[in-house]
N, C-alpha and C positions, 0 to 999 in steps of 0.2 A: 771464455776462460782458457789460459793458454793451458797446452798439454804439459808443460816443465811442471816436473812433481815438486820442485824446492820454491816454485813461486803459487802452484796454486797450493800447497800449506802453508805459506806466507798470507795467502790474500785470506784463509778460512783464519787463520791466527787472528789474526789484523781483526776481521768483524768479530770475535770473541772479546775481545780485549772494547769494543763499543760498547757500552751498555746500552744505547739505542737499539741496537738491532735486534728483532726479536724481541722485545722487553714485554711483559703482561701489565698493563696500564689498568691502573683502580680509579674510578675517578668520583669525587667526590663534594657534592655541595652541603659545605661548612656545615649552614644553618640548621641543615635536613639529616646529619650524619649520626650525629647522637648527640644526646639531651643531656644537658647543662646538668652540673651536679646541683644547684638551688636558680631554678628557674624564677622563683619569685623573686629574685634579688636583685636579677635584671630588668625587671619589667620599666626602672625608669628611662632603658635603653632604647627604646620603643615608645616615643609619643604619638598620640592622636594625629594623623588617621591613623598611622601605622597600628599592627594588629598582633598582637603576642598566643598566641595557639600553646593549647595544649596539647603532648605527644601521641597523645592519642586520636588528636581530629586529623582529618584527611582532606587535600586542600581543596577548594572547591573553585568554580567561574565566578568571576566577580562582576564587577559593572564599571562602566568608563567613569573616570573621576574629572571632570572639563577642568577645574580649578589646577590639579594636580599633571594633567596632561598624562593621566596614566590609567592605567586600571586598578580597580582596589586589590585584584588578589597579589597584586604586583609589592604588597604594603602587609600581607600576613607574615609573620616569623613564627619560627618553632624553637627559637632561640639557642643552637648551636652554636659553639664554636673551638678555638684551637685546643684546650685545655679537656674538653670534652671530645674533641678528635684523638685527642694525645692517651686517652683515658682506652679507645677500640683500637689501636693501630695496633695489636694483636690479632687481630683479627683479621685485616690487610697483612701480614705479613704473613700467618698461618694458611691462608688462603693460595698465597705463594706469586703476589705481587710481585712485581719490579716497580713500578713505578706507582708515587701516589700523587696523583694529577688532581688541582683542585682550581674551579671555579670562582671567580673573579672574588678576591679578599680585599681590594681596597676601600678603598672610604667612600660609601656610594648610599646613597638614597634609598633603593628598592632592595626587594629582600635578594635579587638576582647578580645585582651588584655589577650590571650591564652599563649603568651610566654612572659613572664614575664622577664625584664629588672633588677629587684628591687622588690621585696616583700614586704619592707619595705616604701615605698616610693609611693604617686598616683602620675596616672598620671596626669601630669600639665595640660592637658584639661581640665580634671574633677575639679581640685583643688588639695588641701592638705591636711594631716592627720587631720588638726584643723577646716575643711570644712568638712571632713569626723564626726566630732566627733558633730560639728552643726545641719548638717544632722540627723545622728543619735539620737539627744537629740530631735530635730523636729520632728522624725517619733514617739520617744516614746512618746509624747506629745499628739499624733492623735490618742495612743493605738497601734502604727503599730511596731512590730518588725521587725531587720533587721538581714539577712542574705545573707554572701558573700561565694564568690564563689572560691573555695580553688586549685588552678593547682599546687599541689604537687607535681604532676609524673614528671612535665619536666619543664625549663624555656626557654628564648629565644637565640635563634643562638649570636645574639647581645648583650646578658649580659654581663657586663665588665667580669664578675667574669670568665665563659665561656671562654671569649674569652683569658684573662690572662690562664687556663688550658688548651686550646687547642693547643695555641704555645708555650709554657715553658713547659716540663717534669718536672722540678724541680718547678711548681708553686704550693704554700700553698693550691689551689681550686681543683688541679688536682684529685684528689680520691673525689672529688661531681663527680663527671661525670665517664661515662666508656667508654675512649677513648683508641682507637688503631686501628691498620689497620686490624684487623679485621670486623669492621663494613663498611658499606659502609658511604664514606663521611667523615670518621675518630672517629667518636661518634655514643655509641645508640645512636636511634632520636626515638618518638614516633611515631611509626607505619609508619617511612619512610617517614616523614616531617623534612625535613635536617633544616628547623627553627627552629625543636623544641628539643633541646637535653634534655634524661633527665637525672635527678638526682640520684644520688646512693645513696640510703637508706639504705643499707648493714652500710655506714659509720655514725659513732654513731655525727660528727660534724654537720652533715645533716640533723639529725634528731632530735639537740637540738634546730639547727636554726629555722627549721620549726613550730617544738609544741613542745618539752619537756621544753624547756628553759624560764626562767621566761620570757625574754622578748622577747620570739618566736614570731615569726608570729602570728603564732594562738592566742595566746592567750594573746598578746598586741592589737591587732585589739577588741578581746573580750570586756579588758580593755576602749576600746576606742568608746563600744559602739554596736558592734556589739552580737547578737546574738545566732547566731550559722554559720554553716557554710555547703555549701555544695560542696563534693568535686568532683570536676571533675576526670574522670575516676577513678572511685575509686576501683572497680576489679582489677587494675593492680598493686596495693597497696599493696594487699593482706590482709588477715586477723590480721596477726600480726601487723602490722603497724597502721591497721585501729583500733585495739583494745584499742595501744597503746594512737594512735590520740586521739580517745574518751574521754580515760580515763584523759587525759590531757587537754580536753577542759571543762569535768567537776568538776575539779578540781579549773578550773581558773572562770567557771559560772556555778553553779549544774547543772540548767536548760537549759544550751547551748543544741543547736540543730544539730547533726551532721547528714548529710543526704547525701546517698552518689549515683554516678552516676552508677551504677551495673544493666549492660544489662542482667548480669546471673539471674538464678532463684533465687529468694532470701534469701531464708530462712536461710542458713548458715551464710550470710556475715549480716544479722540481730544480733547471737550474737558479734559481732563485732562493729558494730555501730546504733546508735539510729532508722534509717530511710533508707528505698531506694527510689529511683525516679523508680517508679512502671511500668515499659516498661511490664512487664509481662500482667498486669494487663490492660494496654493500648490494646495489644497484644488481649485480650478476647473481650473488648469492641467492638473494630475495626473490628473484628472477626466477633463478633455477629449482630451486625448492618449492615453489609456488606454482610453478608449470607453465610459467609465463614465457622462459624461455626455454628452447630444446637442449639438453645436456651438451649435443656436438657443438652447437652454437656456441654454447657459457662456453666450452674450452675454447673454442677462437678470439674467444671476446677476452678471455683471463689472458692469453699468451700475448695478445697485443699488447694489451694493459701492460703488461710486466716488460717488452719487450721495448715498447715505448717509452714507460717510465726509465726501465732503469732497475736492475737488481741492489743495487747497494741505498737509492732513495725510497724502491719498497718495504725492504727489510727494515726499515726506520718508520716506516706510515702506520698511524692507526687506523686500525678493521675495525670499524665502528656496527654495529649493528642495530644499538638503542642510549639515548642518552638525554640531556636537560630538552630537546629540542624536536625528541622523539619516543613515542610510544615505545614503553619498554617492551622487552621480547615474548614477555610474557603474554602478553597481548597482541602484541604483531603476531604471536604463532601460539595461539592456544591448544593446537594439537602437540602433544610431547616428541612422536617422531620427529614432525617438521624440525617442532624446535630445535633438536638434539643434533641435526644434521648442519642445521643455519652455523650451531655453536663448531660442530667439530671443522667446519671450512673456517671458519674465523681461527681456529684456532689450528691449522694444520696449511692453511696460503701464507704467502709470503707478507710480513708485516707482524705487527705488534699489535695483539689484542688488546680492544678499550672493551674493561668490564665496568659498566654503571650500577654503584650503589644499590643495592637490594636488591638485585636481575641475580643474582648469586644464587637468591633465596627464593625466586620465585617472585616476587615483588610484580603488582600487576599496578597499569598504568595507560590513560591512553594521550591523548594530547595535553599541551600545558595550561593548566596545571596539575593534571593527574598523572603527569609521568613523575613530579617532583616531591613525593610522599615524605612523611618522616621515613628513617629507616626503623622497618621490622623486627627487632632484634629479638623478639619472642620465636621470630623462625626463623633463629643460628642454633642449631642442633644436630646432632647427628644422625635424627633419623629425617631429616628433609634430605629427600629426593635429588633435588637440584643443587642442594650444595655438593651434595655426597657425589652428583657425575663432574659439579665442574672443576671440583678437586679433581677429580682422576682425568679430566682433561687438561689441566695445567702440569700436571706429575706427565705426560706419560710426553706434553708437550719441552719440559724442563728434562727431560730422561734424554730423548732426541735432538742432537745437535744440530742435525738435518729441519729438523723443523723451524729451529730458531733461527739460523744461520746459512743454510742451505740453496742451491740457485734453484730457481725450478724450469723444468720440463712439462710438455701437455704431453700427454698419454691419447693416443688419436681413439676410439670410443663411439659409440652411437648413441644408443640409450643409456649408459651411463658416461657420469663427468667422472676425469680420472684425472690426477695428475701424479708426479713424480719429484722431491723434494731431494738433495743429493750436493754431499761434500767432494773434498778429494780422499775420501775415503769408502770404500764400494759398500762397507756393510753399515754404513751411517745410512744409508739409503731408505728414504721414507717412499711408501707408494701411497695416495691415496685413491681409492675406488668410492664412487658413491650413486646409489639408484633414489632416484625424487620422484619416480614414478609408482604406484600404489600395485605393482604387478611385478611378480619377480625377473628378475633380468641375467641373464648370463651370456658373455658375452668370450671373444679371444681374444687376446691384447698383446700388442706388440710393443716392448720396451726398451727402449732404445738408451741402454746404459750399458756400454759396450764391457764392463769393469765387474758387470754380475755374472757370477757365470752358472752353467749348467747343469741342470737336478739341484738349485739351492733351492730349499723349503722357504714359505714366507709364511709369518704367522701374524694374526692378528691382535694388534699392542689394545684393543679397549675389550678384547677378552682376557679369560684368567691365563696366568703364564703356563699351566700346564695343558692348555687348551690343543688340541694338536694344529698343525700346518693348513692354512688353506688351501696350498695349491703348492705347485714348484712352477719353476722358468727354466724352460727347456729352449734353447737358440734361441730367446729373448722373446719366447712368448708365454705365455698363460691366460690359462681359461678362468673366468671367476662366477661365480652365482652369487649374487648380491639379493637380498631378500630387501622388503618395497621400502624406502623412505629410511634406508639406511645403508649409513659409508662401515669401510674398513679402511682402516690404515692400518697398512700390512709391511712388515720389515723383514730382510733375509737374516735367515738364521743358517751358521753356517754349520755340515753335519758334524756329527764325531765321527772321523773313523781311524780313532789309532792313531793322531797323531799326525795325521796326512791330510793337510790342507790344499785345497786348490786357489785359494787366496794367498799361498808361500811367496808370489809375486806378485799381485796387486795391493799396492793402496790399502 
């Protein structure tokens, strides 16, 4: 960051003015979101096998279906969709979203909507494209942007398109797909899901239909309302692809959000596309909470991360912690300390928290299908717990500009992880401290923000405002005592005395 004060308030402008950056991401599966105003009405939307549940069942393991190439829980609904999404986005907005990010809505077979039938086309659970465009003008309404979920690598065993190439050699579709008796089952499939074959991007027809083409997918959806987009497995893409992708969704909305699903380390496939869904970064947290890794370590391995990637493609990645693909958090961390720590580093590192569906409320879940409940809406209240902290974690994360938008700093530390979040403005300055170990920790910390200055108090933003000072920074140190399995995030408070500031010339 250069030292010129008229450019770094320019660069802190500049990511204000992103909505990507920092944004709190709600993510939501349609079917599972909330429950159709007359469920029975729909039920001819769902034939045999398919399986129409009531809101109150919970989903269960099914068994392989040979016929279908699938599993049967792949085939339960609970019968959501946009009209009934449109019915709680109150809810998402009172919670104090940014973003409502939702799982794959086109025309697809399974209730996951992973193998895509029609790209072009939702499905008739959910509605229509002119439901989709409702939707979307509703969330812009509430300030919420939307982003969907892009399964470019492969579509479903069942697409007509598919299915005309997999018996005609001589069919117009046959070179989308890479079919021959060399693969098992007659086609790639992804990763050996005979539903899911995928698509050949090699061919230049495949890749106008999906994003180069004015009226691609991508970027008639865009047209239509949407966002940006996040694409599922997006490593198998590759770089070229995802380059290309990008450049053709910003073309069609500057600000489109490409955000892609890259289990690998990131830093590469960053120049390539705007954002990654932050497994790596999950990876530390989970780490360090769990005692898997030593807190000095997590901060060498964060400052890489960050330094590696890139502060402006962090500030844009989702901190994922739990979602369709993963045990919600409630279950990854059934002690509430842990939990509460996992959330406030999600919610205080550099990036944009992804909150999953009923993980708000507590919502417990472990592998799929138990991570993809209906949602609970019996515990949306004010006296649950968990809504009640992650409110005041998104408030106090929405209060601090520093946290949304801020570069970050490692705070060097032993036993506890610390870092330091920071504008060009000195009292924007977020600290955070945190001990994951079950034994109090106090420690002296050296803070290397040459713009704080001497005897400022800092106070702790997830106690009450009248709380007094944790400490001061005295020539950029302080001492802190951190009690077990819990952080502070601590900000300078400057004194009163009279009028007489020692901040009259900083920032």
């Amino acid at each position: 960051m250069s030292l010129d004060p008229d450019v770094a308030r320019e660069t802190f402008a500049q990511r204000e003015r992103d909505w990507r950056n920092g944004a709190v991401v709600y993510q939501v599966l349609v079917d599972r979101f909330a429950p159709p105003a007359d469920l029975d009405a729909k039920r001819g939307l769902y034939p045999a096998p398919k399986v129409l549940r009531d809101w109150s069942e919970v989903p269960q393991r099914g068994t392989y279906l040979e016929a279908e190439k699938l599993n049967s829980q792949e085939l339960d609904f609970w019968g959501g969709d946009f009209a009934s999404l449109l019915s709680r986005l109150d809810h998402v907005q009172q919670l104090g979203a940014d973003v409502l990010y939702l799982n794959p809505i086109h025309l697809a077979y399974t209730n996951h909507k992973y193998d895509a039938l029609d790209f072009q086309q939702i499905s008739p659970e959910f509605g229509d494209r002119a439901d989709f465009r409702r939707l979307a003008a509703e969330a812009h309404e509430r300030g919420l942007k939307v982003v969907l979920d892009g399964v470019f690598n492969h579509m479903g065993r069942n697409a007509p398109i598919f299915q005309d190439a997999f018996g005609d050699p001589a069919s117009a579709w046959r070179d989308w797909f890479a079919i021959g008796p060399q693969y098992e089952g007659g086609a790639r499939v992804w990763t050996g899901f005979q539903n899911l074959p995928e698509l050949n991007l090699d061919n230049p027809a495949v890749r106008a239909f999906l994003y180069e083409a004015s009226d691609s997918v991508l970027r008639s959806y865009l047209r239509d309302g949407a966002d940006g987009w996040r694409l599922d497995t997006a490593y198998e893409l590759g770089y070229t692809f995802l380059s290309d992708l990008t450049r053709a969704a910003h073309a069609e909305k500057a600000d489109a959000l490409i955000v892609g699903e890259v289990v690998n380390y990131p830093d590469q496939w960053l120049h390539a596309i705007d954002a990654v869904m932050s497994f790596s970064l999950r990876h530390i947290v989970r780490g360090v909470v769990l005692g898997e890794i030593a807190p000095a370590v997590a901060g060498r391995m964060l400052d890489r991360l960050v330094n590696d990637s890139g502060i402006e493609p962090m500030l844009k990645s989702w901190i994922v912690i739990d979602n369709h693909d993963i045990p919600r958090i409630a279950t990854q961390f059934p002690e509430t300390t842990q939990r509460r720590l996992v959330q406030v580093l999600q919610f205080t590192l550099p990036g944009a928290p992804n909150i999953y569906y009923g993980s708000e409320v507590g919502m417990p879940g472990g592998e799929d299908p138990e991570n993809r409940g209906p949602m609970r809406w019996d515990w949306v209240h004010a006296d649950n717990p968990e809504l009640t902290w992650l409110k005041r974690l998104i408030a106090v994360r929405r209060d601090q500009r520093a946290l949304r938008i801020g570069n970050y700093r490692r705070i060097e530390t032993d036993r506890l992880l610390a870092f330091e979040r920071h504008t060009e403005r000195a009292l924007d300055t977020v600290i955070v401290v945190t001990n994951p170990s079950s034994e109090v920790v106090t420690e002296r910390m050296m803070i290397a923000n040459a713009d704080l200055m001497d005897d400022t108090p800092m106070v702790d933003l997830l106690e009450p405002a009248e709380a007094p000072p944790v400490g001061t920074i005295g020539a950029a140190f302080m001492t802190v005592t951190v009690p077990p399995e819990t952080a502070l995030v601590l900000k300078p408070r400057e004194q009163q005395r009279g009028g007489y500031s020692r901040y009259k010339r900083i920032p």
